[in-house]
N, C-alpha and C positions, 0 to 999 in steps of 0.2 A: 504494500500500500504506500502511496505517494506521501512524504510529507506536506501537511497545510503549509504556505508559505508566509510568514511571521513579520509584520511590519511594524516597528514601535516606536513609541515617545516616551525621552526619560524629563522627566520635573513636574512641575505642579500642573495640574491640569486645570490652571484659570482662565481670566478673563482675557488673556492673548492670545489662547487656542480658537482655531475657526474653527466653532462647533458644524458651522454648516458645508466646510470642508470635510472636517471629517464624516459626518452623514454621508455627504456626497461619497467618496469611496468606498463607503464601508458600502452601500446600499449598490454599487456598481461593480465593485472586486469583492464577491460575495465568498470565494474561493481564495481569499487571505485572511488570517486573523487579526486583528489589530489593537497591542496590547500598549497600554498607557501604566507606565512605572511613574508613580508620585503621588501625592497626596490630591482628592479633588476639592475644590473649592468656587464650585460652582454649580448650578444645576443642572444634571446630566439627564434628565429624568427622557428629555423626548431618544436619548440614546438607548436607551433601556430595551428598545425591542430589535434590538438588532442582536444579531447570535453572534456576530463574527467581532466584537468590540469587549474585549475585557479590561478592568480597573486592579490594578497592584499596590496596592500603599507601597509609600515609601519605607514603612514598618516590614512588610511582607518582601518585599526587597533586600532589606538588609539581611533578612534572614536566608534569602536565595540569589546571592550577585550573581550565581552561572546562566540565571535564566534570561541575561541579554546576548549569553553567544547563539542562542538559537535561534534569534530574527535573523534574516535576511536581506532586511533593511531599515535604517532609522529614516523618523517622520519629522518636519518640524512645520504642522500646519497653523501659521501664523494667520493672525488677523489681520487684513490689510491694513496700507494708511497709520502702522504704531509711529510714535514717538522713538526718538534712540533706543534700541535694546535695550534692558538692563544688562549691571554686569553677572547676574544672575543665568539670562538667557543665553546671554553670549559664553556664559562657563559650559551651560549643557550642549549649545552646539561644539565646541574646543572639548569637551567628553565624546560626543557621537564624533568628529572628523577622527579622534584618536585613534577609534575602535576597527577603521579600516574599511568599516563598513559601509554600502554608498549610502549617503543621506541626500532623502527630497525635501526640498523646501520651500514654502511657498507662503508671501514672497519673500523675493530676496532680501536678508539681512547684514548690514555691512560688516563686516568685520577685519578684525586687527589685523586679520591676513589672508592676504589672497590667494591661488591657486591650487588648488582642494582639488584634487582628482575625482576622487569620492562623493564629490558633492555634485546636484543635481536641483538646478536649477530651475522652477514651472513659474509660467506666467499668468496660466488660469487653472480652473480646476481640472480640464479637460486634459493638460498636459500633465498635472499633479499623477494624475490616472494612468496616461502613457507613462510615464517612468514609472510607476509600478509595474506594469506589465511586460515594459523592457528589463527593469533586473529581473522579473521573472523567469523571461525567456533567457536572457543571459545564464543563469541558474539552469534551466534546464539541458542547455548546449554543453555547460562545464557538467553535467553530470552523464551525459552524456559518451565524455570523451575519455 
């Protein structure tokens, strides 16, 4: 049997997460799961009926760090239009570029440094989706060979 393919967010899941970003993929890449490590601090309630969207405390984390080597890819679905990062947000992106693994983000966020291989740039939700589905396919050619 196929492994589900594992997409996630690590920090707090507040008022800078595009809830309706993430709706949006969750409800279009039904065949990913997408797991959010951190504390929430906001109301998830209209996420609640989707199967493929799980919440981690940051408590439940600490107690299982190995469970970010099993995504496939980190998420960082931003709200458009923020204010400067904090240096908060910008540590968790500088955490996910660390881990090697590609990160989508959307939109772009500036940061202290440029040239991120790994990082994967969307301009709407529609491309947020394509690069989903390209590391996917990426993933299944390397398992392939």
């Amino acid at each position: 049997m196929e492994k589900q393919p594992i997409a996630g967010f690590w920090g707090n899941f507040d008022e800078s997460v595009n809830v309706n970003l993430v709706e949006f993929v969750a409800n279009r890449c039904r065949e990913w799961a997408f797991v959010f490590f951190g504390d929430v601090n906001r109301d998830i309630s209209r996420l609640n009926k989707y199967k493929n969207i799980y919440f981690i405390s940051q408590e439940e984390y600490c107690a299982h760090p190995e469970a970010q080597s099993a995504l496939d890819v980190w998420l960082l679905p931003l709200k458009p239009k923020k204010p400067e990062p904090s240096d908060n947000l910008i540590r968790n992106v500088e955490f996910q570029l660390a881990t090697t693994k590609p990160i989508i983000m959307y939109p772009e966020v500036k940061l202290r440094e440029n040239g991120f291989k790994n990082l994967l740039i969307a301009n709407d939700y529609d491309e947020f989706k394509d690069h989903l589905n390209e590391v996917y396919d990426r993933k299944q050619l390397a398992l392939e060979d």
